[in-house]
N, C-alpha and C positions, 0 to 999 in steps of 0.2 A: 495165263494158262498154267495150271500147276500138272493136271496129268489128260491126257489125251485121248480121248474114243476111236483116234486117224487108225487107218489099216495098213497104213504104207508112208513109209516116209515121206511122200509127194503130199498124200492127204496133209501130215502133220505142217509142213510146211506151208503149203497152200490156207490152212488155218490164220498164222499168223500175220501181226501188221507189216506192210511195206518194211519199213526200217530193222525188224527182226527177221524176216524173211532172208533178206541179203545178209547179213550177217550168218546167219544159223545156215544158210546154205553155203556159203564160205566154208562154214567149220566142217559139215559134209566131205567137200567136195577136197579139201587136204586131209581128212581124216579117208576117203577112197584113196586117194593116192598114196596113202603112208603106210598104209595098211593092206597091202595087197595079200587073197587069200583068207581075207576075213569076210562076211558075208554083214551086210545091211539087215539091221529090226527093226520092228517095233517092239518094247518092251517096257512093261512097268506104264507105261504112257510118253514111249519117250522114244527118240533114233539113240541107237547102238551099231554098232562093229561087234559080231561073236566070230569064235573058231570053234569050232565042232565043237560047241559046246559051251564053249569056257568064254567068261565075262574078257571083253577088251575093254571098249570106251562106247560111254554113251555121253548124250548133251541135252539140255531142255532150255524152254524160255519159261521163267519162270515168277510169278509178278513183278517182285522188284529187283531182279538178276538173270543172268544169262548163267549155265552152269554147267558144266563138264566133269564128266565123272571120269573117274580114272582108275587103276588097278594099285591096292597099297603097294607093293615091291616098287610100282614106276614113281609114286608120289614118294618113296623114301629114296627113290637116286634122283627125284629134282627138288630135294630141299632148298637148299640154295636158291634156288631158280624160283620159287613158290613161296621163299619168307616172305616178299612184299606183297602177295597178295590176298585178295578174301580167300579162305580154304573153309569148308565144313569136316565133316567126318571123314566123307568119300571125294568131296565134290571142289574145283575151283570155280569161283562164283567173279564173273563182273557184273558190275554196277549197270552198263550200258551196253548198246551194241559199240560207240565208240572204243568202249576201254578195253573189247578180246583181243585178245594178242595172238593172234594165227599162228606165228612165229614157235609158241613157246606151245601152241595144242599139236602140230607138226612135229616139232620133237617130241611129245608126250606120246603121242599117234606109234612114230616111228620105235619109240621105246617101247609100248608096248606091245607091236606087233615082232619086236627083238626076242621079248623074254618068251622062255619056256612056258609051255603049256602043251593041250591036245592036238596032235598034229591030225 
């Protein structure tokens, strides 16, 4: 699935296979709790977290990767944290549902619900 028709994140979800499903819902379900204050989209064809306005994080499944978008300011204070892994422009990319690292989208999550923006 590269971009999505769903109306609601449950649609997007419910889309996908068993083995993405649980995964991608994972990333949900710590990206609500990291981010409190921020409101659930659809966007682009994709779930997001926005604040009034303003881009927090989004995630998609996407043929051969799983991939998380993030806000530049938050992807330049986890350099370190993000050299070992696939990065696009915007985006951290795994390979598999095995290889997301909840761990490190939770901190990602929680940082960018830290940084300034639209209250």
């Amino acid at each position: 699935m590269v971009q999505s028709e769903a109306a609601t994140v449950d649609e997007y979800l419910a889309e996908l296979p068993e083995e993405r499903r649980e995964v991608m819902t994972a990333i949900r379900d710590v990206c609500r709790a990291a981010m409190p204050g921020f409101t659930e989209v659809m966007a682009y064809g994709m779930p997001g977290f926005t604040r009034d306005g303003d881009d927090g994080v989004a995630f998609a499944s996407q043929k051969r990767y799983i991939s998380f978008y993030l806000p530049a300011g938050v992807r330049d204070a986890f350099a370190d944290r993000l050299a070992d892994h696939d990065m696009g422009k915007a985006c951290l990319r795994f390979s598999s549902p095995r290889k997301v690292d909840l761990d490190l989208i939770r901190d990602i999550a929680r940082a960018a619900a830290a940084a300034p923006g639209p209250r």
